[in-house]
TINU-209429 format. One line per 2 residues: number of its first residue (from 1); for each residue x, y, z of C-alpha. Coordinates in steps of 0.2 Angstrom, whole numbers, plus 5000, padded with zeros to 4 digits. Layout:
BEGIN
NUM> X Y Z | ...;
***
This chain:
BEGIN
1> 5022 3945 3983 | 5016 3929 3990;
3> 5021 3922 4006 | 5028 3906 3999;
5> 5038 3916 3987 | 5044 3930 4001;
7> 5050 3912 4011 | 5060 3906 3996;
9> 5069 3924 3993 | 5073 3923 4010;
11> 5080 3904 4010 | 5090 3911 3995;
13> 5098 3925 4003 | 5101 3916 4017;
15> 5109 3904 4007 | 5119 3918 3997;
17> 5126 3924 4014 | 5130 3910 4021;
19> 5141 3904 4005 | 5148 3922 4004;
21> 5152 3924 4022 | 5141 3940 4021;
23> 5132 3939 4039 | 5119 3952 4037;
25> 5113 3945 4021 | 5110 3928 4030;
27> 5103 3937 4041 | 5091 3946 4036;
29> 5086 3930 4024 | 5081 3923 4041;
31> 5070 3937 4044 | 5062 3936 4028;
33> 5057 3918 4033 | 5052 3922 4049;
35> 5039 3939 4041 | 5035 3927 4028;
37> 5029 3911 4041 | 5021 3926 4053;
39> 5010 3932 4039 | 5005 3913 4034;
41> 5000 3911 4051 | 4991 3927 4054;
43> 4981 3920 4039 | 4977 3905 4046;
45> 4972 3914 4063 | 4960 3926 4054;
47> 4950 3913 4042 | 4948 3902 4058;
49> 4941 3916 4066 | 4931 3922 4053;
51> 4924 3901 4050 | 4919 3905 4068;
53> 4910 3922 4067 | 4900 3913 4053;
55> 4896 3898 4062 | 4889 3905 4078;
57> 4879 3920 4066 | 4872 3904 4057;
59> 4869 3897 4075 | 4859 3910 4082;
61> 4848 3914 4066 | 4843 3895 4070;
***
């Protein structure tokens, strides 16, 4: 499943616990968020990086 999606199912439960007064599902709708963001981010990091590795390789055949 997708990041964006794993964030909305997480919104939603969050949602759902907060309008049933169920705690741990809000809960753990949070969490959900919070993995899903985590993983965007970890993304990001590691396609930065690897930009970088190809940049200097490119640099150092020069």
């Amino acid at each position: 499943m997708s990041d964006a999606m794993d964030k909305a199912k997480g919104r939603l439960k969050e949602i759902a616990g907060k309008i049933t007064g169920h705690e741990r599902l809000e809960a753990e709708g949070r969490t959900d968020q919070t993995k899903a963001r985590l993983r965007q981010k970890a993304k990001s990091v590691r396609h930065r990086a690897e930009g970088i590795v190809d940049s200097l390789k490119r640099d150092h055949r020069s």
